[in-house]
C-alpha positions in Angstrom: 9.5 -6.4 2.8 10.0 -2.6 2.9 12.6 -0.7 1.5 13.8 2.9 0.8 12.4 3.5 -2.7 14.4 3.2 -5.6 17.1 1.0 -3.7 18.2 -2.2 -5.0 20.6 -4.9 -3.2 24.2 -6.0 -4.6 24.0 -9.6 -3.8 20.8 -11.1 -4.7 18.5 -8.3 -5.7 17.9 -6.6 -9.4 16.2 -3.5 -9.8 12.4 -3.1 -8.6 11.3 -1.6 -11.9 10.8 -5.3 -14.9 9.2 -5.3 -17.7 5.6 -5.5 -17.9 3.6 -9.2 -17.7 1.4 -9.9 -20.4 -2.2 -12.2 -19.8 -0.3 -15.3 -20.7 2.4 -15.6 -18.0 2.1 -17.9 -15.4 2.7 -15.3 -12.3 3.7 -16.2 -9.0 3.9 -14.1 -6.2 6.5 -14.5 -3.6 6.9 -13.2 -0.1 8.9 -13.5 3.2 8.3 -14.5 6.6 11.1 -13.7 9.7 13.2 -10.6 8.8 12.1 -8.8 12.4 12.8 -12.1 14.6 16.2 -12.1 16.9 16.6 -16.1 16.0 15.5 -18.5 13.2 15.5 -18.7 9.6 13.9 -16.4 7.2 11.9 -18.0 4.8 9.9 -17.2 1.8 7.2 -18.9 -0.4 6.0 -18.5 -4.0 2.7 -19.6 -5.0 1.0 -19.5 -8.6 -2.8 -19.5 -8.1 -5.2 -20.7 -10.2 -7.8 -18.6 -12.0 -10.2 -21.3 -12.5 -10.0 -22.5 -8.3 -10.7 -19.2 -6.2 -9.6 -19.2 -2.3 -11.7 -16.8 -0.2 -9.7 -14.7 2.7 -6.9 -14.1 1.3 -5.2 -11.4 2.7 -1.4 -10.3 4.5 -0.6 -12.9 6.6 -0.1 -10.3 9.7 -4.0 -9.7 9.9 -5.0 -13.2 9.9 -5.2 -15.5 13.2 -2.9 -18.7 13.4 -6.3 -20.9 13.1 -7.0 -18.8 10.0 -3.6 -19.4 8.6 -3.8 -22.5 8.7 -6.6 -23.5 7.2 -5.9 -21.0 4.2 -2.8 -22.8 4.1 -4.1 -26.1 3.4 -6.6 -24.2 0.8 -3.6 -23.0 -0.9 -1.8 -26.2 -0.7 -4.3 -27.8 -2.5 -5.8 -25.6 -4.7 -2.6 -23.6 -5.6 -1.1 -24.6 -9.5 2.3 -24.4 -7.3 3.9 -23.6 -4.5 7.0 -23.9 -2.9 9.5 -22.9 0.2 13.0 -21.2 0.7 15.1 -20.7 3.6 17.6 -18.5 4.5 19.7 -20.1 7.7 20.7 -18.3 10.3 24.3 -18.5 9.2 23.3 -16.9 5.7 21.4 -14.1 7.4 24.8 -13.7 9.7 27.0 -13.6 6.6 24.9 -11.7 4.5 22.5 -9.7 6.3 18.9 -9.8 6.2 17.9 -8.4 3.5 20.4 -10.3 1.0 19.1 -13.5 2.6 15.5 -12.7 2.3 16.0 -11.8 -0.9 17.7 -15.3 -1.2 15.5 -17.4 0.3 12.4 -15.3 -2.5 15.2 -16.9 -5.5 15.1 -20.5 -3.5 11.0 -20.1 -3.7 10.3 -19.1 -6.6 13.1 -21.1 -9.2 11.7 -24.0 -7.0 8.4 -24.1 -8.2 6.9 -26.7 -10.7 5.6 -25.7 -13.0 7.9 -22.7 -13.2 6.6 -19.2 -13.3 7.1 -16.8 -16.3 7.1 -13.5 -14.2 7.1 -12.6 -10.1 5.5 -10.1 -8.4 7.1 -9.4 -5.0 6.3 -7.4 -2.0 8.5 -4.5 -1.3 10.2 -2.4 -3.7 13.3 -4.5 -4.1 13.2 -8.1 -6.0 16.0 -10.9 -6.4 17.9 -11.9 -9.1 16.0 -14.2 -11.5 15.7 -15.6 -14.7 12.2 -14.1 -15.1 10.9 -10.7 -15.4 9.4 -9.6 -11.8 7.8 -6.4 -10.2 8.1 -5.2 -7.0 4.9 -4.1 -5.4 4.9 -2.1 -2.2 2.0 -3.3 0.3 1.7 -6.2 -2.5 0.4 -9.0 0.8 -2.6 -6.7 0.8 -3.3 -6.1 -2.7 -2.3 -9.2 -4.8 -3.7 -12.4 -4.2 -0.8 -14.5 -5.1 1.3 -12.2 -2.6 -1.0 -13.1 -0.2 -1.0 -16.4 -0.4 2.4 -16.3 -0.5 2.9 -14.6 2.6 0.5 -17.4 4.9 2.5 -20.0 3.3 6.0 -18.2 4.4 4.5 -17.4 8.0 2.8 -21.0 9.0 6.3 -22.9 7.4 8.3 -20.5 9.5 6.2 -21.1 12.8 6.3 -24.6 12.0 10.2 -24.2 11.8 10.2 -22.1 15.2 8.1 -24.8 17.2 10.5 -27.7 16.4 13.4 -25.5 17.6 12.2 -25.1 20.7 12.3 -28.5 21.7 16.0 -28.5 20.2 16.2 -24.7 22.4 13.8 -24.9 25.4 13.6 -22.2 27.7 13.7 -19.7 25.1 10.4 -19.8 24.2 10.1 -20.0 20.3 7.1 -21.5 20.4 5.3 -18.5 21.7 7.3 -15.7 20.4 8.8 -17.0 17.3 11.9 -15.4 18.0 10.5 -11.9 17.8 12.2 -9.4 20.7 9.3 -9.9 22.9 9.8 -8.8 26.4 9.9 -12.6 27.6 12.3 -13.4 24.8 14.8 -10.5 25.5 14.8 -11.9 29.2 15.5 -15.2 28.5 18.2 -14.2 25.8 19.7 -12.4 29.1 19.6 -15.4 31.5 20.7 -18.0 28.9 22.4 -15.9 26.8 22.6 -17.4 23.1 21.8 -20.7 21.3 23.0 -21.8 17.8 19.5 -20.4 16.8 19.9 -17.0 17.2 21.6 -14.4 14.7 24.9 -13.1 15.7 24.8 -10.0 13.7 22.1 -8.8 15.4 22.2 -6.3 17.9 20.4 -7.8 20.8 22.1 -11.0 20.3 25.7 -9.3 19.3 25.8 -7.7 22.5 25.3 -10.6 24.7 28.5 -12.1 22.9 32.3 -12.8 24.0 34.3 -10.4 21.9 36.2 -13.2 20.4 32.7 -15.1 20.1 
C-alpha cells in the first residue's frame, strides 16, 4: 500500500505511528493484494514466521514469477507459525472505497490468525484498526520478511480467486489479467460492458454504466 505520509483513514485505519515491539511479541506482518485491479476482491494475508524454520526467497510478491509464488507459498503454508486470509468484496470496495476495504480486509487477516499476534507490521504508511499495537512500514514487502510473506500469500489467494471467476465471467479474461486495466481487459469491458465482478465506483467501470445503474 502507498499513501501520502502522515495520512490516516476514518473507517478502518489508526494512525501509522504504534508503540514500539519488544523481542517477545509474536509479530505478524500483513499485506494486500488487488487495490489497482478494475474487478475482483481485494484481499490481504498475515503471516507470523517462525525464527527457528527460515524460508529462502522471500521477497515483494511483484518481483517474483507465478511458479515462484507458488512454491513459496506452499513453504509458507507449512512452515509459517500462522497465517491467514481476508477479503474485501467487491461490494465493500464499492461502498467504501479502496482503501477503507483494504485496510479491512488487513483487520480480517490479521484478528484471524491462530495463534493471534501481539503486534503488526504493515506495508504502507497507513494501518487498520486493531486490538494490537502495529507499525506501518513504507516499502515493508521488500524489507520485512513477514511482509513478504504476507504479500505472496495475498497475491496467489487472490489469482486463485480471479481464475475461478472467470469461468463464472468468461470472456473477460481474469485469468490472464486478473482484472488489471490491461489493454485486452479494457476492450472486453467495452464490448461486454460489466459483470457482477467488476467495481462500480471505479472509473473505467463507472463510465460504461446506465445513469440509474
Amino acid at each position: 500500500m502507498r499513501r501520502r505520509a502522515g495520512a490516516t483513514a476514518d473507517l478502518f485505519g489508526a494512525p501509522a505511528h504504534a508503540a514500539p515491539r519488544t523481542h517477545r511479541q509474536a509479530v505478524c506482518g500483513a499485506d494486500e493484494a488487488g487495490r489497482g485491479p478494475l474487478a475482483g476482491p481485494v484481499v490481504a494475508a498475515a503471516v507470523i514466521l517462525d525464527a527457528q524454520a527460515s524460508i529462502d526467497g522471500l521477497r515483494d510478491s511483484k518481483k517474483l514469477s507465478p511458479m515462484q509464488r507458488e512454491a513459496l507459498a506452499q513453504a509458507i503454508r507449512a512452515k509459517a507459525l500462522a497465517c491467514a486470509i481476508g477479503v474485501a468484496s467487491v461490494e465493500e470496495i464499492d461502498a467504501l472505497n479502496i482503501l477503507q476495504a483494504s485496510l479491512l480486509a488487513m483487520r480480517r487477516a490479521i484478528e484471524a490468525l491462530d495463534p493471534p499476534a501481539s503486534f503488526a507490521l504493515i506495508d504502507g504508511n497507513c494501518v487498520p484498526r486493531l486490538a494490537i499495537p502495529a507499525r506501518a512500514i513504507v516499502g515493508g514487502d521488500a524489507t520485512e520478511p513477514a511482509i513478504s510473506a504476507a504479500s505472496i500469500l495475498a497475491k496467489v489467494h487472490r489469482d486463485a480467486l480471479m481464475r475461478a471467476l472467470d469461468a463464472v465471467h468468461p470472456g473477460y479474461g481474469f485469468a490472464r489479467h486478473f482484472g488489471y486495466p490491461t489493454a485486452e481487459h479494457l476492450r472486453r469491458l467495452h464490448e461486454l460492458g460489466p459483470c457482477a465482478a467488476h467495481r462500480r465506483s471505479f472509473a473505467p467501470v463507472r463510465a460504461l454504466l446506465a445513469p440509474d445503474a
